[in-house]
C-alpha atoms as one frame of an Amber mdcrd trajectory, in Angstrom:
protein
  36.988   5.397  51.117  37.900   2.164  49.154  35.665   0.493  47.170  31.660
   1.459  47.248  30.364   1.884  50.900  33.283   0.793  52.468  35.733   2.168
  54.575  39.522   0.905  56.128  40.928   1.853  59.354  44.187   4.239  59.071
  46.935   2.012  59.680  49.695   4.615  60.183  49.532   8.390  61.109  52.186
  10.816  60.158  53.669  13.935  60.787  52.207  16.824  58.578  55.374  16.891
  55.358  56.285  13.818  55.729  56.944  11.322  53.001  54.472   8.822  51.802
  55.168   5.226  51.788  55.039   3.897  48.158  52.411   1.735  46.811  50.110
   3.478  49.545  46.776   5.538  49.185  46.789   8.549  51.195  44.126  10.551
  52.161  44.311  13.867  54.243  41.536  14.939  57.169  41.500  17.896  58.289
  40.216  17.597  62.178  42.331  19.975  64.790  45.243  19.460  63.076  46.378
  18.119  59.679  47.119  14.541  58.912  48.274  12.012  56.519  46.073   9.146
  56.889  48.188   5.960  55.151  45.692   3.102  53.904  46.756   0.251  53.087
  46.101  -0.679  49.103  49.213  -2.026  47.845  47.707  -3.939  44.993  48.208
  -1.040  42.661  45.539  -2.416  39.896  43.059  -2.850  42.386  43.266   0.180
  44.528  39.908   1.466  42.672  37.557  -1.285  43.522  39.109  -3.329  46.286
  36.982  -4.283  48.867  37.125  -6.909  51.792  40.084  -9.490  51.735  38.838
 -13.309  50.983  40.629 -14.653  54.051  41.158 -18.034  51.907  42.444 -15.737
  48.519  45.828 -15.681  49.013  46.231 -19.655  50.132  44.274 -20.723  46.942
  46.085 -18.907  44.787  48.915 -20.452  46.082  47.865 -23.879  45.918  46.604
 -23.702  42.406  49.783 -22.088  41.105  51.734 -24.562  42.642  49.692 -27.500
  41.287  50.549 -25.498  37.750  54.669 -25.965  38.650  54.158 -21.606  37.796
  56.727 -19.583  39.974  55.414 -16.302  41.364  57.118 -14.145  38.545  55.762
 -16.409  35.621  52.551 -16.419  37.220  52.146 -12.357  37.452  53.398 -12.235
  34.015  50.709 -14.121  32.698  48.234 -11.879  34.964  49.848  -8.961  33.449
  50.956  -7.858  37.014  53.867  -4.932  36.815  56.152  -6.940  39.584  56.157
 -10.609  41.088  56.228  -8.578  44.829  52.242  -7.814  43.571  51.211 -11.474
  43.398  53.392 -12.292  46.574  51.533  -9.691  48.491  48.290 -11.272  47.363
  49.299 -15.009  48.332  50.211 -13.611  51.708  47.298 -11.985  52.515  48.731
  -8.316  52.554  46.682  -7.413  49.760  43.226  -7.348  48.405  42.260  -8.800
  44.477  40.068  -6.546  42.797  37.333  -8.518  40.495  39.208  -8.264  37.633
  42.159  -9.393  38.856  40.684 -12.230  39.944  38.631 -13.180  37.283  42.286
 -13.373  35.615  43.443 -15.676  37.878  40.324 -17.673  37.609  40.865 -18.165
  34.034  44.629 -18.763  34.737  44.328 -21.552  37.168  41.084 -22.950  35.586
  38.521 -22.214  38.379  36.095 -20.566  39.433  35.508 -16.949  40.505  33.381
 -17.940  43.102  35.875 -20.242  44.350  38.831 -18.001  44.517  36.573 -15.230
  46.654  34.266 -17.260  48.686  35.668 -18.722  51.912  32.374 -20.841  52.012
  34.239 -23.304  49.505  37.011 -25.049  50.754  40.313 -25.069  49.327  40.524
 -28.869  48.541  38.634 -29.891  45.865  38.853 -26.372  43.452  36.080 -26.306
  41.284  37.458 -26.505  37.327  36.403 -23.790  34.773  37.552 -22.456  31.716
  36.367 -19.411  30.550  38.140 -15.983  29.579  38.439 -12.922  31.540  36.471
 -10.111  31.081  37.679  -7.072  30.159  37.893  -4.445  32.808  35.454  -2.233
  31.474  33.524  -4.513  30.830  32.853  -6.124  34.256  30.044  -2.602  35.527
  28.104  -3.701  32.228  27.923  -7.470  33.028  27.357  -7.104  36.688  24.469
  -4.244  36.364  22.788  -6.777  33.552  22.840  -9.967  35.850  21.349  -7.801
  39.193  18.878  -6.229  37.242  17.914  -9.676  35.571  18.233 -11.266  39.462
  16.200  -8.446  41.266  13.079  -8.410  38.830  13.168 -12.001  39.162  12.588
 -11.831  42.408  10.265  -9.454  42.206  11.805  -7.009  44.026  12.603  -2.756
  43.584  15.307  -1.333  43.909  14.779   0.429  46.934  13.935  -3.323  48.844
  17.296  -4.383  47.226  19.343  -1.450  48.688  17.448  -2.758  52.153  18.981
  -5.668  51.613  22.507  -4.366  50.801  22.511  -1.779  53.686  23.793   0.892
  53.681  23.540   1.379  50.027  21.060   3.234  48.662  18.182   2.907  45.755
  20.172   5.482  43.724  23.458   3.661  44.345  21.401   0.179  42.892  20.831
   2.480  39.935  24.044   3.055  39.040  25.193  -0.181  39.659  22.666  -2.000
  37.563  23.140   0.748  34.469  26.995  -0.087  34.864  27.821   3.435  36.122
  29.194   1.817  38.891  31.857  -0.935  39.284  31.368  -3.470  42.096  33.634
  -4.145  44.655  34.565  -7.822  45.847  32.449  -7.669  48.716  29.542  -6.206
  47.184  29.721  -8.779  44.458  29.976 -11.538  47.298  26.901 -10.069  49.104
  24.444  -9.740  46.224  25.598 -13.780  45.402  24.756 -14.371  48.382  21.067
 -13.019  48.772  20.109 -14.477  45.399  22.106 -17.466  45.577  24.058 -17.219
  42.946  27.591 -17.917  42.090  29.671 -14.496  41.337  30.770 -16.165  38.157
  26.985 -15.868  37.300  26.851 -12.075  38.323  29.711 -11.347  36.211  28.128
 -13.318  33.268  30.918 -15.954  32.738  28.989 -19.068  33.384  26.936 -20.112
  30.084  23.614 -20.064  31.921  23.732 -16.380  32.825  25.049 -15.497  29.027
  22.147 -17.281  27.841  20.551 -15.339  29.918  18.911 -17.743  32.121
């Protein structure tokens, strides 16, 4: 299982003993016989809440850095990445951002969240912002904050909230709005969606949702 509710297709089987492929999560199932199941994660950092690929991620984070003149390696420095392979993987398409990372790259490149993980917005214009990036731990806190705030708005429980974010449940809504629970990309993405939002709203970087508008 990666990310909340979510679940990717084995890419690879393998023999029972053998070696795992670095820089993948493996999980084993026990059916008739015993496998390795190989996911594919291989953006290390985001491993524990990645969720569904932006199809448009990788090609405007390339864009951006190269209107910045920033090679790969400077450019995963700056995002605190271990290796420029990680960022290379992500411009490619190979691997998924989690919502921190890209809130990093966001205040990088001097856009938007939203832009960088909605492939409603088109690459050409990017929408400017500058604002810092949360802190990791922070991110359950804002989120859960901003969908409470959004769901009573709307006048709405919990339980008609989880109908509208099938197949999670009321308890799962719970968690996530007391910050138990970290969102994934997607998740975030879906719950801008039904309140029309922007994510950089949900996640409390815009000054309208600090202010708590």
């Amino acid at each position: 299982m990666c990310g909340q509710g979510q679940q990717h297709e084995p890419s690879h089987r393998l023999r029972w003993g053998a070696k795992p492929m670095e820089g993948f999560d493996v999980a084993r199932r026990n059916i008739t016989s015993i496998h390795i199941i190989v996911y594919p994660c291989l953006d290390c950092q985001a491993a524990p809440h990645c969720g569904t690929m932006p199809h448009l991620f990788g090609k405007k984070l390339r864009e951006r850095r190269m209107q910045h003149q920033l090679t790969q390696a400077q450019l995963a420095q700056q995002l605190g990445l271990a290796t420029q392979s990680h960022l290379s993987y992500l411009e490619s398409g190979k691997s998924a951002p989690s919502i921190t990372l890209a809130a990093r790259v966001a205040s990088a490149l001097g856009v938007t969240v939203d832009y960088l993980l909605r492939d409603s917005i088109p690459i050409h214009p990017p929408i400017p912002q500058s604002t810092a990036a949360p802190d990791e731990a922070d991110i359950p806190r804002r989120f859960g904050e901003q969908l409470r705030h959004l769901r009573t708005q709307q006048g709405w429980s919990q339980t008609q909230l989880a109908d509208q974010l099938q197949p999670f449940s009321q308890a799962y809504i719970s968690l996530l709005e007391n910050g138990q629970k970290a969102p994934s990309v997607e998740t975030l993405v879906r719950c801008a969606e039904i309140f029309g939002v922007t994510t950089d709203m949900l996640l409390a970087l815009t000054a309208s949702a600090q202010d708590g508008a």
